[in-house]
Backbone as CSV, one residue per row, in Angstrom:
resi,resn,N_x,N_y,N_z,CA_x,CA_y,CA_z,C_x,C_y,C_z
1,UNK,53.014,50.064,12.995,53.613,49.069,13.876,52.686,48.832,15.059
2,UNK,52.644,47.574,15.662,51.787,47.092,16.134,52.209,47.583,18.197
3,UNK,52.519,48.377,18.558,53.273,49.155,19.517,52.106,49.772,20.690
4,UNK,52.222,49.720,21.566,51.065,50.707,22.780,52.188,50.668,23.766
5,UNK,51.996,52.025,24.344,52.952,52.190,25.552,51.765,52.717,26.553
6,UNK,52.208,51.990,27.914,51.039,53.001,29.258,52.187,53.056,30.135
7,UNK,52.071,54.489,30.440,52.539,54.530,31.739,51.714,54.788,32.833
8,UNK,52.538,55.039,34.247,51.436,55.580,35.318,50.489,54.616,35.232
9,UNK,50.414,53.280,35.191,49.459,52.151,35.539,50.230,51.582,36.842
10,UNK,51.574,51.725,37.202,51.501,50.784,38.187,51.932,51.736,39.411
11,UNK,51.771,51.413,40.534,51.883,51.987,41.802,52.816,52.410,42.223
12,UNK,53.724,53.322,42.631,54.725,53.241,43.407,54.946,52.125,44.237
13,UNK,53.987,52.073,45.284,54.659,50.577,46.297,55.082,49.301,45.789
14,UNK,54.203,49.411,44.709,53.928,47.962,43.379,55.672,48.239,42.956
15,UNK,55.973,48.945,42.420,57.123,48.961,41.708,58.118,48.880,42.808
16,UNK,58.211,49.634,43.629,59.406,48.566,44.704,59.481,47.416,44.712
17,UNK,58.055,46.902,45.569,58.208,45.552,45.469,58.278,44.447,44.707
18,UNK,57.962,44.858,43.401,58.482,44.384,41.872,60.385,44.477,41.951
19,UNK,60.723,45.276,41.899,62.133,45.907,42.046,62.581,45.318,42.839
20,UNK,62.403,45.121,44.008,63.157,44.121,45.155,62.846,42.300,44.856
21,UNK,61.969,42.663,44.535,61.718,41.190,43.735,62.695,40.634,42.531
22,UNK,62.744,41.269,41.922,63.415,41.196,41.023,65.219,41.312,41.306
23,UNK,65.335,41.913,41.594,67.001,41.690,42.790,67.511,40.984,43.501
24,UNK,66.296,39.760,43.869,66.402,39.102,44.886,66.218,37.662,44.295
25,UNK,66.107,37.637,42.832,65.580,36.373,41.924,67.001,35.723,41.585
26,UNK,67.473,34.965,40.912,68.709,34.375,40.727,69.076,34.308,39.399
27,UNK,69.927,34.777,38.753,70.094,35.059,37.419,71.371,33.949,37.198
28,UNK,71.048,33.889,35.560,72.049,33.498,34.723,72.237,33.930,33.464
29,UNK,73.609,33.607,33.268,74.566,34.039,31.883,74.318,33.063,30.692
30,UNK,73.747,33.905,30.092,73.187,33.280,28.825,72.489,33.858,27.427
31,UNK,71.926,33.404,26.874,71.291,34.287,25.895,69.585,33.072,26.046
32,UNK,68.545,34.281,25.594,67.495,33.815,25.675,66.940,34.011,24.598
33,UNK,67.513,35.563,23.403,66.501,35.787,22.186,67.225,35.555,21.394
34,UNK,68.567,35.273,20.893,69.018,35.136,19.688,69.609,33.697,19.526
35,UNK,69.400,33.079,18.512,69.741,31.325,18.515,71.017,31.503,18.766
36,UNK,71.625,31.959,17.152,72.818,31.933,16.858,73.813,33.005,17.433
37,UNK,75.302,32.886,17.763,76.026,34.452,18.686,77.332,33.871,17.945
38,UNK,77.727,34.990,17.950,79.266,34.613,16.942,80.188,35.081,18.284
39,UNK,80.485,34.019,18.592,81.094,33.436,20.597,82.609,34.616,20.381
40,UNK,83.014,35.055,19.431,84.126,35.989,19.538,83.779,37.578,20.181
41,UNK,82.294,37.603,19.256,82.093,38.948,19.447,80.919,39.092,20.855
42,UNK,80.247,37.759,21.205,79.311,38.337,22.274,79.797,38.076,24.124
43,UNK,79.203,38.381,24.352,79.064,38.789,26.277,78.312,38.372,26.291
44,UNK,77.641,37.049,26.702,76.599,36.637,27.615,75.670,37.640,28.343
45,UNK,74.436,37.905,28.044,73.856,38.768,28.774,73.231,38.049,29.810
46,UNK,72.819,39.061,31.413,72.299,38.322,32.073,70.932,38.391,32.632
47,UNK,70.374,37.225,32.362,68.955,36.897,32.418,68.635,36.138,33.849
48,UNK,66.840,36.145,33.845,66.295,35.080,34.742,64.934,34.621,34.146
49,UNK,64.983,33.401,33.943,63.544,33.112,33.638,63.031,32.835,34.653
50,UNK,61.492,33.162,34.515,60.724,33.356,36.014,59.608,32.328,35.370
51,UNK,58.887,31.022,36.507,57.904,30.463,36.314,56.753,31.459,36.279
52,UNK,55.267,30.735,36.487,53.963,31.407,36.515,54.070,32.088,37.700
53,UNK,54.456,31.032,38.901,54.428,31.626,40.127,55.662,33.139,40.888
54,UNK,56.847,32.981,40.123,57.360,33.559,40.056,56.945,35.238,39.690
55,UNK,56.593,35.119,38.509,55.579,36.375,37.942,54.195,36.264,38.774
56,UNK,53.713,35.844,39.101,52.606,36.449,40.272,53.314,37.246,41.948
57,UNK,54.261,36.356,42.301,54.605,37.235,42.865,55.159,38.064,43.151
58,UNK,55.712,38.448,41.952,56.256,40.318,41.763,55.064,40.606,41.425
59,UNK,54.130,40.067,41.480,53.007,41.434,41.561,52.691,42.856,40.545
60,UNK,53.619,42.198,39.414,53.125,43.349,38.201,52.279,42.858,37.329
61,UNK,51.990,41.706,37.294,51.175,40.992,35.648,49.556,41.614,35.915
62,UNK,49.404,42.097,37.196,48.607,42.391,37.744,47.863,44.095,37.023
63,UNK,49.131,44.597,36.472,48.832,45.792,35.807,49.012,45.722,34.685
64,UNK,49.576,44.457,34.008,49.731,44.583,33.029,48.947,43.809,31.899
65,UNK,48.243,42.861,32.456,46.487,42.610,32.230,45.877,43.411,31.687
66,UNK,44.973,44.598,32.408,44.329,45.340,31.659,44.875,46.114,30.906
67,UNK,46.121,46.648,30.392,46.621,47.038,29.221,46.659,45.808,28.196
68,UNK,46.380,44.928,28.580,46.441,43.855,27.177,44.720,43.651,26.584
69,UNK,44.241,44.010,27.961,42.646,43.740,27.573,42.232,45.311,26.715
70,UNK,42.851,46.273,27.133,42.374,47.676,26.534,43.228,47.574,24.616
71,UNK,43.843,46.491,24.151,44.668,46.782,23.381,44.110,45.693,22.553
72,UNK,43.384,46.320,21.122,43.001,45.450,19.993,43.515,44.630,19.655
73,UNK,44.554,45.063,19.203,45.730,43.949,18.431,46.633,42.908,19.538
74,UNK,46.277,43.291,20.519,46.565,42.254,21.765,45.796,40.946,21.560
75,UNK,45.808,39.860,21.094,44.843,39.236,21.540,45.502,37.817,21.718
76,UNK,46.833,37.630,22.023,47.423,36.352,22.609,47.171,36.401,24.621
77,UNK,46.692,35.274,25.067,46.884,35.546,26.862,46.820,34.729,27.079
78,UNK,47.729,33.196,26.592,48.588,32.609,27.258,50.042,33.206,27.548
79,UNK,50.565,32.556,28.591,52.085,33.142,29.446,52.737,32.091,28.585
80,UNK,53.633,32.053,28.247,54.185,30.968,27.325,55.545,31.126,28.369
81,UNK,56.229,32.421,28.575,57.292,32.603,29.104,57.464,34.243,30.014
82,UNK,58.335,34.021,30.535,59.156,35.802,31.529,60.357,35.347,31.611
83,UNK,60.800,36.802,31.087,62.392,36.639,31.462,62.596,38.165,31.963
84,UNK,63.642,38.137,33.074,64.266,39.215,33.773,65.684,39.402,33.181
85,UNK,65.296,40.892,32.349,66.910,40.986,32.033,67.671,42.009,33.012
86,UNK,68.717,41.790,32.900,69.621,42.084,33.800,70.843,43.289,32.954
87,UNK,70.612,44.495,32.457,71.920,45.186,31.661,72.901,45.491,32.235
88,UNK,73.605,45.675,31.924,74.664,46.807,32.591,75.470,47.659,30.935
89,UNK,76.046,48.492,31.421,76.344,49.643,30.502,77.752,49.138,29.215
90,UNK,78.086,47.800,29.790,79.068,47.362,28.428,78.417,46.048,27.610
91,UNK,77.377,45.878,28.089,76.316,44.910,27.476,76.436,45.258,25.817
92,UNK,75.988,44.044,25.179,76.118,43.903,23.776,74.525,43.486,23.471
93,UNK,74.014,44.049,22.837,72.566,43.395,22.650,71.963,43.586,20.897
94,UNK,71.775,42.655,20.232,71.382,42.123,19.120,70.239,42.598,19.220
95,UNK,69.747,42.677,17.405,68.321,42.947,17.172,67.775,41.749,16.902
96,UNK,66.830,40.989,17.264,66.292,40.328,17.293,64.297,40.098,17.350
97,UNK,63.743,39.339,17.314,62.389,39.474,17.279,61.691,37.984,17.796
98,UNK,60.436,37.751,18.080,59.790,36.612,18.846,58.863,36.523,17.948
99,UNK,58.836,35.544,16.901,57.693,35.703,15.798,56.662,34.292,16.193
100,UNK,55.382,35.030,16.257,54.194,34.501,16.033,54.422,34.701,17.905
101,UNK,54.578,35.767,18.464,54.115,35.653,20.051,53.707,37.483,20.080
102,UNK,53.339,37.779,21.142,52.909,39.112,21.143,53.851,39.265,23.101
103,UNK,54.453,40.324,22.853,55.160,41.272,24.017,54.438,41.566,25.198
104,UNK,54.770,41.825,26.537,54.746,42.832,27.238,55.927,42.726,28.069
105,UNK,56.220,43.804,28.013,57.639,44.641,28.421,57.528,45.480,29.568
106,UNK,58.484,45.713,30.569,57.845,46.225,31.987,59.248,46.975,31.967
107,UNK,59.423,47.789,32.309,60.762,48.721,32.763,60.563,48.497,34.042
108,UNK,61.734,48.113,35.226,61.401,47.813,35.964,62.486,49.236,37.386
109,UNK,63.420,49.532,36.658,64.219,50.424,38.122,63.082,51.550,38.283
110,UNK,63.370,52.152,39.266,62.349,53.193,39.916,63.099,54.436,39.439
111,UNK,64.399,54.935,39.076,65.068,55.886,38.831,65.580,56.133,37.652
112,UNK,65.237,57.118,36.667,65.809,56.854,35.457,66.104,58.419,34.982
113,UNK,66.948,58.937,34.630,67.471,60.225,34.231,68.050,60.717,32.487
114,UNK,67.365,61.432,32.463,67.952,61.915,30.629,69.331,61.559,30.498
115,UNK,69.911,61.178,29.376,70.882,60.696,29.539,71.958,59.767,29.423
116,UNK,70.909,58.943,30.395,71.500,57.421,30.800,70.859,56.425,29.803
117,UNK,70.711,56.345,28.599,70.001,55.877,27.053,68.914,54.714,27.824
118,UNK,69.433,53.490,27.285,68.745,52.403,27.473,67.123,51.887,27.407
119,UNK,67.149,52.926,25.876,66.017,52.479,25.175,65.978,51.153,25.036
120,UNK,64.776,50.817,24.026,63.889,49.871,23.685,64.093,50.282,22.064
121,UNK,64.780,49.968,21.368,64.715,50.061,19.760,64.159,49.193,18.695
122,UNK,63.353,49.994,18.421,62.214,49.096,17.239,62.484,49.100,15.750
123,UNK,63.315,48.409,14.978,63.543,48.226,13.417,62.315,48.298,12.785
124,UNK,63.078,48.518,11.749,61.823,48.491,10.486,62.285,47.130,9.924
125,UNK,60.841,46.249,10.121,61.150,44.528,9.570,62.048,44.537,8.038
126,UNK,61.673,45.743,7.565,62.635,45.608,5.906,63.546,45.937,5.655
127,UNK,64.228,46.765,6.618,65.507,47.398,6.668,65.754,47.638,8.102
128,UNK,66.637,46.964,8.585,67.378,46.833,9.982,67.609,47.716,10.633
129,UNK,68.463,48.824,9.773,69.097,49.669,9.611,68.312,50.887,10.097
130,UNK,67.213,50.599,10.138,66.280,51.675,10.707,65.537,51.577,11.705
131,UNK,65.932,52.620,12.587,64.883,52.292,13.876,63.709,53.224,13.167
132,UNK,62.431,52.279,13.969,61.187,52.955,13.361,60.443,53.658,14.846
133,UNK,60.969,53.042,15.597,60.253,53.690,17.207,61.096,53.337,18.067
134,UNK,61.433,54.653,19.159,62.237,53.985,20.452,61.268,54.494,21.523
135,UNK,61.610,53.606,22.440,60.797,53.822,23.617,61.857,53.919,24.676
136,UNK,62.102,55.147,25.230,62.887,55.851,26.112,62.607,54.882,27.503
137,UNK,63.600,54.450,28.423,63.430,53.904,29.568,62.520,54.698,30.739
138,UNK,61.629,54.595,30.332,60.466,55.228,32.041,60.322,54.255,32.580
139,UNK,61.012,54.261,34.097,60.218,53.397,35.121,59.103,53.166,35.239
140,UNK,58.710,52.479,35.047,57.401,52.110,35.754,56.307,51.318,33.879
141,UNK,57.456,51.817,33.418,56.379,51.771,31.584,56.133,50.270,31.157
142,UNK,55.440,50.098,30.666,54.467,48.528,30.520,54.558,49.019,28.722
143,UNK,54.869,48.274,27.793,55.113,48.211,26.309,54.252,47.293,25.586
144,UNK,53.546,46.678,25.085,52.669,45.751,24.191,53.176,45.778,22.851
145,UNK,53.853,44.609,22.623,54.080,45.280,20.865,53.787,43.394,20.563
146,UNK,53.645,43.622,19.133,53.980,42.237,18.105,55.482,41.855,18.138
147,UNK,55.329,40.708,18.517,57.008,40.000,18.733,57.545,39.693,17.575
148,UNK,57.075,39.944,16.268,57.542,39.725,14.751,58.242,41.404,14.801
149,UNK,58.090,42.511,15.650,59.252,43.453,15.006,60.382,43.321,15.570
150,UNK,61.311,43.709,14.624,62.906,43.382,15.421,63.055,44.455,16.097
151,UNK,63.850,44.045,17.523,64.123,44.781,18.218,65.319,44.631,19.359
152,UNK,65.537,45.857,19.723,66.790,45.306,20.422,66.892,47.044,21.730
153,UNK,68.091,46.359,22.779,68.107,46.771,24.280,69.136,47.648,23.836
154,UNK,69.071,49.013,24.090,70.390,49.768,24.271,70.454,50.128,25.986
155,UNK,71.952,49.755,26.019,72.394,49.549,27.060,72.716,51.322,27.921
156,UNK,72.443,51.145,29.141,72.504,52.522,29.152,74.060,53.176,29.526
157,UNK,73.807,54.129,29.429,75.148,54.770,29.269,76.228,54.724,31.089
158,UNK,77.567,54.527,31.170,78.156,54.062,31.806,77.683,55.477,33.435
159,UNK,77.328,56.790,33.139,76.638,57.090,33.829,75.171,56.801,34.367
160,UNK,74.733,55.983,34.191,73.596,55.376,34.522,73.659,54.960,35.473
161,UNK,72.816,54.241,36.453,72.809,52.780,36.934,73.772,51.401,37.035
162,UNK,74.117,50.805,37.766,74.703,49.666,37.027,73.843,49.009,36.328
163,UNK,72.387,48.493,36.635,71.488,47.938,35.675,70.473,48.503,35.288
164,UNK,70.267,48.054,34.332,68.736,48.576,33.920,67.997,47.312,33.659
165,UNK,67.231,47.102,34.475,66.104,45.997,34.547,64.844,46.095,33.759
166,UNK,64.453,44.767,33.180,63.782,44.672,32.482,62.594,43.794,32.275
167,UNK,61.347,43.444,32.580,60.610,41.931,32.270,59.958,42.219,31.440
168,UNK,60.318,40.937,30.753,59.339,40.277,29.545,58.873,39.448,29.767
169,UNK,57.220,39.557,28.630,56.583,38.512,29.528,55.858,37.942,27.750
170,UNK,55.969,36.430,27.126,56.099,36.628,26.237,54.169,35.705,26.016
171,UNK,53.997,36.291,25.444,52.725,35.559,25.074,52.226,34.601,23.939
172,UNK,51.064,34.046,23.609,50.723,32.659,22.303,49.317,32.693,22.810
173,UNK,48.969,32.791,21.409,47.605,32.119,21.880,47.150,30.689,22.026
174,UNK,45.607,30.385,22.874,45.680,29.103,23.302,45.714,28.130,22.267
């Protein structure tokens, strides 16, 4: 699977001010990755899409650059899109996938404790049914994967946080 995780690339001060940035952006109720929602069973999750300028000034794309340049199978770097997700612990979140774009994924709270779940779950494209990689919520963690694997947000557990924040930042080549 086409997957790189870095941590410890971005700064402490960086990640506040990412974090307050991100708190301070204006969200809406909606869905952004799955077309179709069967309106009985879903909850609107809540998102923010962020322009170019928007993502420059949270001040993370900044670290998350040279993990795309250190990463072979990276090789989309147009911004096509960012979205700020917004969880909370009764959130409903679908497996889903972004085909023909390539990922980067930013964990964004500063505090995160065993526990409180709110992985990153990676299917196996041939069977759903199987996670093939999870990536545990670390603050501060920057993700690169191929947007053709399905994947999906576990919400963290009602001892957690109220949110667990998230940016995506979705890429295409030119």
């Amino acid at each position: 699977m086409k997957i790189e995780v870095f941590d410890n690339q971005v700064p402490f001060s960086v990640r506040e001010k990412a974090l307050d940035y991100c708190s301070r952006t204006n969200f809406t109720l909606g869905w952004t990755d799955r077309p179709v929602v069967d309106n009985e069973k879903s909850v609107p999750n809540v998102h923010a899409s962020w322009s170019q300028e928007q993502l420059d000034a949270s001040g993370i794309f900044t670290y998350i650059a040279p993990c795309i340049e250190e990463t072979a199978f990276f090789t989309s770097r147009r911004i096509e899109s960012a979205v700020v997700n917004l969880v909370r612990p009764s959130d409903v979140h679908y497996i889903h996938s972004h085909p023909g774009k390539q990922v980067a994924l930013y964990y964004c709270n500063l505090d995160w404790e065993d526990g409180w779940y709110g992985e990153t779950l990676f299917h196996d494209p041939k069977d759903l049914s199987r996670i093939s990689f999870a990536s545990s919520y670390t603050p501060g963690r920057i993700i690169l994967f191929d947007g053709s694997i399905p994947h999906a947000i576990r919400p963290q557990s009602i001892n957690g946080p109220k949110y667990r924040i998230s940016l995506t930042v979705l890429l295409c080549e030119d």
